[in-house]
N, C-alpha and C positions, 0 to 999 in steps of 0.2 A: 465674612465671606469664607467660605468653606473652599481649600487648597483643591486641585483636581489628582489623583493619582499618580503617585511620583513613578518615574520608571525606572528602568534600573539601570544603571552603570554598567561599560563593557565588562569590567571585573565583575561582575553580579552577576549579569545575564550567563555568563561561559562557565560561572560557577555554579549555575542550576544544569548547565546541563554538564557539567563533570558527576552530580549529584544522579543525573537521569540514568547517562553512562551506566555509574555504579547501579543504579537500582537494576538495569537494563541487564548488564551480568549475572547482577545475582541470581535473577528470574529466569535467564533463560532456558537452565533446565525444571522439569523433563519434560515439560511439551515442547521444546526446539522450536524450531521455524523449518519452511522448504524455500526453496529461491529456484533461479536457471543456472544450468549447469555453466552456460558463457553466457556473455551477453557483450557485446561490443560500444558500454557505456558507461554509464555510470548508474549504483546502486544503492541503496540507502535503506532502513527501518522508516517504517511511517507508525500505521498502529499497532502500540502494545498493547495490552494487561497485563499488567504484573502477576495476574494469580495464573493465567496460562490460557484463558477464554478466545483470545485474540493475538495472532501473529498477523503483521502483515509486512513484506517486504516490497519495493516498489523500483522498478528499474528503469532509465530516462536514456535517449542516444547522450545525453549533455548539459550539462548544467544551463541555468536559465542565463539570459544575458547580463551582464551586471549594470545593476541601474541605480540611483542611487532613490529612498523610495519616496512617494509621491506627499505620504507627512509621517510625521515623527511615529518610529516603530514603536508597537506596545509590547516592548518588554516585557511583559507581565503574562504574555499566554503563555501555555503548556507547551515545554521548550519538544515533546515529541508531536511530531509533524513540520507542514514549512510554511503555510499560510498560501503556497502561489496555485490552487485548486487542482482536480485532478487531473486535468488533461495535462499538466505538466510533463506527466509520468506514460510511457505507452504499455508498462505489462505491470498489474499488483499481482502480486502471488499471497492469496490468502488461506491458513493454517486456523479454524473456527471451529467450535464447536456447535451442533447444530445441524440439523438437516440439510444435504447437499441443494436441494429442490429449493429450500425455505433461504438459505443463504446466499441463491442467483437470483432469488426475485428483490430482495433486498439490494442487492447491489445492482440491478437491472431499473430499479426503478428509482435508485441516488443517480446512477447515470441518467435517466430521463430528467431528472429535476438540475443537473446540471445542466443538461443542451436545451433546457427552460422548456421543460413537457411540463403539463398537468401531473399534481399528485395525486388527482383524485379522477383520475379519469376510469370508466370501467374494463374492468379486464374481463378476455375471457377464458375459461375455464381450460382450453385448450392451450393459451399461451405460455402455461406453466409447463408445458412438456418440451421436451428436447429436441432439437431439429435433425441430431443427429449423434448418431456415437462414433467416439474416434479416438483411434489409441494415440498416448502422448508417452512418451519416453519418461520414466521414471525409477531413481535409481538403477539406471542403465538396462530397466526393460521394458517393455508395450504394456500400457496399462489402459483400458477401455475409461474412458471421462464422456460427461454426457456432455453435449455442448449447444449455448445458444447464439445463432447470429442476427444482430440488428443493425445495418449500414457497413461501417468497419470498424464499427467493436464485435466483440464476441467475448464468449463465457464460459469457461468448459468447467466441470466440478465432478468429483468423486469421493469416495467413502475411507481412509485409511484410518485402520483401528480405531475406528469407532467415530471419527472427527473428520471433517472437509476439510479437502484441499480444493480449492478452485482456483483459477486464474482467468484473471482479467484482463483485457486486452484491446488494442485499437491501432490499427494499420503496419499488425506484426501478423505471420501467419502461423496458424494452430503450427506446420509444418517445422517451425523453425525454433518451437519450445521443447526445451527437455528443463526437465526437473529433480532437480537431489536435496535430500533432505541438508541442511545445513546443519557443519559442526563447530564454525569460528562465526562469534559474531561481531568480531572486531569490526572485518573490512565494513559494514553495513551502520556500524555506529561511527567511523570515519569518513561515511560518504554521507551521513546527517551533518556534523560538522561542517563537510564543505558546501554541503548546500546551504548551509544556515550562515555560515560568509558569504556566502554568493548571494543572498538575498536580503540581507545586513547591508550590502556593498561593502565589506568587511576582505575581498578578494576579485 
């Protein structure tokens, strides 16, 4: 009878991600990452790419509750992200390459299949356009983002040199984001850490 996948040891598990860490510096320039200028919570990296394709930064009022989990954790995933789904998080600040257009629908419609819509439901040709434009605060001046609202999420995106920036959002107001490019990316790979105890029940 064939063993089932061993998991790994607390020493193991914290030593992939001192590995991720490192990787996670070394990468992070020269495509950077953007974040919010405050945010009154807590902040953390979700997803990478190493080669520079995908920044994403993710900001929460509070870490999850600590619980301890319902069976034995699998070790063995990819120590960037946290497992506890999106809605954990109420703003991503996404840094992608890619059309700003083609990069809200994609995430418009992982949001739909989160709050359990049809993937395949049809779209129409008008819902790809913007409901509105609205300046958001970026490195400390007004910058036009198209933006889209469904309920109390919303989605606003724009073009910098060459690559999107959008931001993601749910029961925060466009009003109360500003955005700066980030130049330390410690705090954000210490607030991975604490969430990955706090969902460990490791804190």
């Amino acid at each position: 009878m064939q063993a089932g996948p061993r998991h790994l040891t607390p020493d193991e598990f914290w030593s992939r991600v001192d590995d991720t860490d490192e990787r996670l510096r070394a990468s992070f320039e020269p495509a950077g990452a953007f974040g919010l200028v405050e945010w009154p919570g807590f902040a953390m990296v979700t997803d990478w790419d190493y080669s520079g394709h995908t920044r994403v930064l993710a900001f929460a009022h509070e870490l999850p509750p600590r619980e301890p989990p319902a069976k034995p954790d699998p070790d063995g995933a990819a120590p960037v992200g946290t497992g506890r789904g999106e809605d954990a998080f109420e703003v991503h600040v996404h840094w992608r390459e890619g059309d700003s257009r083609s990069v809200v629908e994609r995430l418009r419609r992982r949001a739909e299949r989160v709050d359990g819509g049809s993937p395949y439901r049809v779209v129409s040709p008008a819902e790809g356009l913007p409901d509105a434009i609205v300046p958001l605060a970026l490195d400390g001046l007004e910058h036009p983002f198209e933006l889209w609202e469904r309920g109390d999420r919303w989605w606003a995106a724009t073009t910098v040199g060459g690559r999107t920036l959008a931001v993601e959002a749910r029961a925060v107001s466009p009003d109360a984001v500003a955005l700066h490019r980030v130049t330390d990316v410690e705090p954000y790979l210490e607030g991975r850490r604490a969430w990955l105890r706090r969902v460990r029940a490791e804190s």
